[in-house]
C-alpha positions, 0 to 999 in steps of 0.5 A: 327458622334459618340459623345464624351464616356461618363465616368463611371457615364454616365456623357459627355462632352457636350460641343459641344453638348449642350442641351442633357442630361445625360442617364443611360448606364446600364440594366439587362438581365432576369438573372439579370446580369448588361449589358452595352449599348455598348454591347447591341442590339439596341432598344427593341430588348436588351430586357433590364430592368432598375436596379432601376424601373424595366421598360423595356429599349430601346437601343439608339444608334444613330450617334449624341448623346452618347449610352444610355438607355431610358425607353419604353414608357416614355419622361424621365427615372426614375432619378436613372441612374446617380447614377445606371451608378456609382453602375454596374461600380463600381461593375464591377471594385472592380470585377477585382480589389479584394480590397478596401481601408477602413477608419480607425476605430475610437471609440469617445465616449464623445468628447474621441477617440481612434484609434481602426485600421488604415486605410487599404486595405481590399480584398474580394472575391466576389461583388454583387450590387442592390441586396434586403438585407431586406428593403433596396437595398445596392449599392455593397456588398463586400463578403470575403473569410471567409463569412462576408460582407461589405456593399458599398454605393456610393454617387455621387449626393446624400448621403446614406438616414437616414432610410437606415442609420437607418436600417444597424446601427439596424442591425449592418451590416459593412458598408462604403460610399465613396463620388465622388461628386467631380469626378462626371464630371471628363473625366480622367477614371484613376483618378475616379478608384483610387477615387473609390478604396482609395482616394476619401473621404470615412468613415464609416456607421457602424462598430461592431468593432468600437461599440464594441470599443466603448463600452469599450471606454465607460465603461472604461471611466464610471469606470474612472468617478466612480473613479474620483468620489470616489476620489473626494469624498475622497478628499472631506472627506479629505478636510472637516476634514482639514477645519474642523481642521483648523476652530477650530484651528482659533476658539482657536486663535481667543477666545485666542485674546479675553482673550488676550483683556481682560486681557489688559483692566485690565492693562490700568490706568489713564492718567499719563502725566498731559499735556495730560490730560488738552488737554482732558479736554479742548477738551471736547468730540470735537475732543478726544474721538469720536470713539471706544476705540478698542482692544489691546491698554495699554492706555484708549481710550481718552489717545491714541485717545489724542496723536494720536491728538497731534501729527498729528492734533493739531497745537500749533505753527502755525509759524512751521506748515507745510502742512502734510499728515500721513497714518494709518502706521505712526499712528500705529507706533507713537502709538507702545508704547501704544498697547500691542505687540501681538496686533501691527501686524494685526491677520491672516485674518481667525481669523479676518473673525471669530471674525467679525462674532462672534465678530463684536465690536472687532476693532484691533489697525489699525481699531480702528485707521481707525476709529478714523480717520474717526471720526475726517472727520466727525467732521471737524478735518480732512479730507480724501487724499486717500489711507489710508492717511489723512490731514488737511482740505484745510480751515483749513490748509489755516488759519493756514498758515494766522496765522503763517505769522501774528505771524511771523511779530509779531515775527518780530516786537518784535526781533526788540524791544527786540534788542533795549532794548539790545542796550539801556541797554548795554549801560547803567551804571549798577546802571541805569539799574539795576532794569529795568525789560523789560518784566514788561516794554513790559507789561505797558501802555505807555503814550499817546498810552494807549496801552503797547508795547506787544499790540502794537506790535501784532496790528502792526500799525502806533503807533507800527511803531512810538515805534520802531522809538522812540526806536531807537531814544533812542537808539542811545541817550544811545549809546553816542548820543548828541540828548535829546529825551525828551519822554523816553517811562518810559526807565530809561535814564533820566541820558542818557538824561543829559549825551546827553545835556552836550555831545551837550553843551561841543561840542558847546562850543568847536567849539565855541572856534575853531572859535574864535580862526579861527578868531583871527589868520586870523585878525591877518594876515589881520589887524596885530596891529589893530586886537585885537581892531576890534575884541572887537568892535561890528559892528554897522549892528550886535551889536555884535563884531566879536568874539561874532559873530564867537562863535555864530556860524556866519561867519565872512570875514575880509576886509582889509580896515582900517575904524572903525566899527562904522562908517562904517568900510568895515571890518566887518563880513558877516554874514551867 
């Protein structure tokens, strides 16, 4: 039974035949011309070598396994007849086909490419293969009509080695390596034709050309360095002489800013606001004059650092106090007035890196500001809320809020007081009051408290609840009161007094009247004629008479019943 063919490399589908191997299936006659199996005798009557070892070949053509050669003598061949199968086929087709595809030829050179010639047919003329061309044995060498050669390896198990690489390279010999691993078991003839002719992968070992191109690629690529280079150290030169310029250009801005300070300095005097001169003195080096004067400033250190104090650190009324932070801009504008106005804006940064090089105790307004600021968070003055703010310290801000309520309800306290003394003296008769003075009044010791009413009225306690009560008292006396208060706290209203018991005694005797009269009027009705007589005689439970007893202030109720009084008259009063 004859097997499966196998394909061009020797390779067969042993699908049904498992166990058998792959055997070489070319041979060269003694005219070294490639004989394939099929058309050789069987056994060593073909009279075959093998093209890569040189040992002579049995012909092996049986019913079972596919034809193949096997080296005399030997269990297995020389391992080459897979790739040597590949080699005298190749050869055999490029000589019926004239032409093969070439990769294109591409010079790199420093990670630069440049596309020397596209990809493309290449004719030839002649082919020869396993043919010595120095120290190595090319698989196929392609001549062309003009002479030159291509050398073709062809990889189907194992690439081109790296010292017959070395050697094509050394001796600049064209050549391309085409890899049909991928076909290498392929049964499709067709397909391993084109694999081989132009579409198996494919590129290149050496190529003049390509060096060559490189070589320029090269050079080219050296000049556009050398070129860069000069350029760059030009741009250099030019940038040098521009930092150089500018360098001396922010020397001169910056030591015109010296002289600019110092003709300040000469302009700042003594502190012309007395107010602000007390509060550096009491301050006595605390809290003013902790830091650095600075620069640019039309006023001496003490008298910027003191208003900077003033208005954003000291708290002179702690009744309107509110809980604030200020920046170092707010600051910088508050003091606007006493900086010079070159000096309110900042400097450009690169004369302000000079002159902290060459200058480093020039501190400009802001800075000098920064640093009075952070003074004052050391001695406890203020203290740091981020972002260029600041603000009381949390203890200090929550005994102010303390004092500011104390001092409200003293506020409070004495509005009341101070009200009174209106009312009272409004009330008044100019003569009495004429030589009250109220503040000489709020500043006296009462009698019986020790303490005078301003006292008091910071203390807050039980006598200062008890003055205003008095004051009120006295108050509603002077307002037409029939109350005699006889403590007058040292008020002038001794007459006020006189005036509320006569007001009390004329209203007394008034109702005293309207009683009696009450009573005459309702004895007349009761007891007609005899009432004058019963209201003149005392009853003998009271010894008092009628009228006596309604003008005393007694109630009297009138029984009709006609007895005398001293003896038991039911016509009596009864008292209530």
């Amino acid at each position: 039974m004859d097997g499966p063919n196998p394909n061009p490399f020797g390779v067969v589908d042993h699908t049904a035949f498992a166990g058998f191997g792959v055997d070489l299936v070319w041979g060269l006659d003694r005219g070294g011309e490639a004989i394939h199996v099929s058309a050789a005798r069987r056994g060593l009557a073909c009279d075959l070598i093998c093209p890569a070892c040189k040992a002579r070949l049995v012909a092996r053509k049986g019913s079972r396994k596919a034809a193949h050669f096997a080296h005399q003598g030997r269990g297995s061949g020389c391992g080459s007849g897979r790739e040597t199968n590949a080699h005298f086929w190749a050869k055999q087709l490029l000589v019926e086909r004239k032409r093969i595809w070439t990769p294109k030829v591409t010079a790199v050179v420093d990670g630069v490419s440049r596309e020397e010639s596209a990809a493309k047919w290449m004719t030839f003329s002649d082919v020869r293969s396993e043919r010595r061309l120095d120290r190595i044995v090319p698989d196929i060498v392609l001549i062309l009509a003009d002479g030159r050669e291509l050398i073709v390896e062809i990889c189907v198990t194992h690439p081109c080695g790296e010292d017959k690489i070395a050697l094509i390279q050394e001796r600049r010999w064209p050549a391309i390596e085409i890899n049909l691993r991928r076909l290498r078991t392929s049964q499709n003839i067709a397909e391993i034709e084109r694999g081989l002719l132009r579409e198996a992968p494919r590129s290149w070992l050496c190529n003049p050309r390509r060096d060559r191109a490189e070589e320029r690629l090269r050079g080219e690529l050296a000049d556009a360095a050398a070129r860069r280079a000069a350029a760059a150290q030009r741009q250099a030169a030019r940038e040098a002489e521009q930092e150089r310029r500018a360098a001396a250009l922010i020397e001169a801005e910056a030591r015109e800013l010296l002289r600019a300070i110092t003709s300040v300095r000469w302009d700042v005097g003594p502190v012309a606001d007395r107010a602000l001169a007390g509060v550096i003195a009491d301050d006595d080096g605390r809290m003013i004059g902790i830091a650095g004067a600075g620069a640019g400033f039309l006023a001496s250190r003490d008298e910027w650092q003191a208003t900077l104090y003033e208005q954003f650190i000291a708290v002179r009324d702690p009744r309107t106090f509110d809980d604030r932070t200020f920046s170092l801009d707010d600051a910088l504008t508050y003091l606007e007035p006493l900086i010079a106005p070159r000096f309110g804006v900042p400097p450009k940064e690169t004369v302000r890196a000079w002159l902290r090089r060459h200058h480093p105790e020039v501190r400009f307004p802001r800075e000098a500001i920064q640093d009075y600021c952070e003074a004052l968070c050391v001695a406890g003055g203020l203290q740091s809320e981020g972002g260029d703010h600041y603000g009381l310290p949390d203890d200090t801000t929550a005994a102010i809020k303390r004092e500011g309520r104390r001092l409200r309800a003293i506020d409070a306290r004495a509005d009341i007081v101070h009200r009174l003394l209106d009312t009272i003296v409004a009330d008044l008769p100019v003569a009495e009051a004429f030589d009250f003075e109220p503040q000489i009044w709020l500043a006296t010791s009462l009698l019986g408290a020790g303490r005078s009413p301003d006292v008091l009225l910071v203390e807050g306690d039980a006598l200062c609840d008890d003055l205003i009560g008095q004051l009120r008292a006295l108050a509603a006396m002077a307002a037409g009161g029939e109350e005699a208060i006889d403590d007058l706290l040292g008020l002038p209203l001794a007459a006020a007094r006189y005036r509320a018991i006569e007001r009390k005694t004329t209203r007394r005797g008034r109702e005293a009247a309207e009683r009696s009269q009450r009573l005459r009027d309702a004895a007349a009705r009761v007891l007609a004629e005899e009432a004058p007589s019963w209201l003149t005689r005392p009853f003998e439970s009271a010894d008092e008479t009628p009228l006596a007893l309604a003008r005393g202030g007694r109630q009297v109720s009138i029984d009709a019943s006609p007895r005398s009084p001293r003896s038991g008259d039911n016509r009596r009063p009864s008292a209530r």
